[in-house]
C-alpha positions in Angstrom: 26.9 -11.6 15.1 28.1 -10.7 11.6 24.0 -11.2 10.4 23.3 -9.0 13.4 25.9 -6.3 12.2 24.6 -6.5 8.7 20.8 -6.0 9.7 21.7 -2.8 10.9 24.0 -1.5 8.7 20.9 -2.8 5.7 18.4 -1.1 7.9 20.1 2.1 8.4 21.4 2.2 5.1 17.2 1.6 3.9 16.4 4.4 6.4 18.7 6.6 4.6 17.5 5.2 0.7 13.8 5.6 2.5 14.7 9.0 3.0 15.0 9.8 0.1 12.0 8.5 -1.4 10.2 9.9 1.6 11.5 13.2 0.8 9.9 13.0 -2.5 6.7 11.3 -1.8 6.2 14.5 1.4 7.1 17.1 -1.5 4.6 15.7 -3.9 2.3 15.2 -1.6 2.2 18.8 -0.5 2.8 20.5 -4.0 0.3 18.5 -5.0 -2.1 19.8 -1.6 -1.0 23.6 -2.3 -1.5 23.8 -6.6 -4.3 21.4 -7.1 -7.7 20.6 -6.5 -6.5 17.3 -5.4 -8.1 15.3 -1.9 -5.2 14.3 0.4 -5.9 10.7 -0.3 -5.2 10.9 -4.0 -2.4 13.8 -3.1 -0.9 10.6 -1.0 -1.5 7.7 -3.7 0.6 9.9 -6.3 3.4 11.0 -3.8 3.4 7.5 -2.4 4.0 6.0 -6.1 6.8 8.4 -6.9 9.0 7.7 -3.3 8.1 4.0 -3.9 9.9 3.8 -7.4 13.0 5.5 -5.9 13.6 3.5 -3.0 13.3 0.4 -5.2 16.0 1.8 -7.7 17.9 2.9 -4.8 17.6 -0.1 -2.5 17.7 -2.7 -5.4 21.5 -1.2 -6.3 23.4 0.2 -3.2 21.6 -1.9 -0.6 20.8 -4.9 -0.7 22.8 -5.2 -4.1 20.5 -7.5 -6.2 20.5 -7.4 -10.4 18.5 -10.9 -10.7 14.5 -11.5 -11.0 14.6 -7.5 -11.3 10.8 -7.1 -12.4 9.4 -10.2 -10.1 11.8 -8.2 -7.2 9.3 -4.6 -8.1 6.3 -6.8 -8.0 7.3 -7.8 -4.4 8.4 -4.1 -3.7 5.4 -2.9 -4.9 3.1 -5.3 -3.2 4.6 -5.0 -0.4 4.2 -1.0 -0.8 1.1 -1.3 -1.4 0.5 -2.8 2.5 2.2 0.2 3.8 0.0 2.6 1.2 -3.4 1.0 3.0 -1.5 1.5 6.2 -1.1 4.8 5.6 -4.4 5.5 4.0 -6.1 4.3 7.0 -4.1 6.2 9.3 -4.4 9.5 7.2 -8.7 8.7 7.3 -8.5 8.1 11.2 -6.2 10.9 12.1 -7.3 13.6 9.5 -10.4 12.1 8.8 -11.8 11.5 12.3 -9.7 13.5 14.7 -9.2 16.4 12.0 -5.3 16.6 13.1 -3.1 18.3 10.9 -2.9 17.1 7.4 1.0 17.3 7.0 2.0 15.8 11.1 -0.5 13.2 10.4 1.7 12.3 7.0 4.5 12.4 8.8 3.5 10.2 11.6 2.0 7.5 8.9 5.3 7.5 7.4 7.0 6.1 10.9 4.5 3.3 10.9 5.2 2.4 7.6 9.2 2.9 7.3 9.2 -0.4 10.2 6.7 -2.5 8.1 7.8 -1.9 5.2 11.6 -2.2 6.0 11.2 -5.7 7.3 8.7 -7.0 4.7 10.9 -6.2 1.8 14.4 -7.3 3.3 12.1 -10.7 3.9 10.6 -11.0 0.4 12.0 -8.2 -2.1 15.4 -8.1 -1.6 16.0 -12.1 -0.2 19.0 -13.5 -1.9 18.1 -16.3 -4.2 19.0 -19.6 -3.6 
């Protein structure tokens, strides 16, 4: 039960870090749509770098509270960010790309996919205590 309690509190507590870095990935993303000649794929890689780096710095201190293996622990994040990148990559070509939705819903809805993914890839690999 007390695992249970703490998966939730971690998760919600990541939802809230992710929001952050969420927030700034989206407001790159579309600064970066509205002032440059930028593609939305390389308008995503950019914003999708910056919310990345947050969350780790975030997560790594107030979450899941973890000072050791710091730069092997980024690797990890970062791997593992780069799954949910060519998740969202490939759901920003099908829906924008293919279905020609709209280019800031269809970020939005890519970011849903890839909060769950990520969320339970990192607190299984990134942020595992050490033995």
């Amino acid at each position: 039960m007390r695992n249970f309690l703490l998966q939730k509190k971690q998760f919600l507590l990541y939802c809230v870090i992710g929001g952050c870095g969420t927030l700034l990935d989206f407001s790159i993303y579309t600064l970066l749509l509205k002032f440059s000649r930028l593609d939305y794929q390389a308008a995503n890689a950019i914003g999708y770098a910056s919310g990345t780096l947050l969350s780790f710095i975030l997560n790594a201190r107030f979450n899941f509270r973890v000072t050791d293996k710091i730069a092997l622990r980024l690797a990890t994040f970062f791997g593992v960010a780069l799954l949910g990148w060519l998740a969202s990559a490939a759901l920003l070509d099908v829906l924008i790309g293919h279905y020609a939705f709209n280019k800031y819903a269809s970020k939005f809805a890519a970011l849903i996919v890839v909060v769950l993914l990520q969320y339970n890839l990192n607190r299984l690999l990134s942020f595992r205590k050490a033995n």
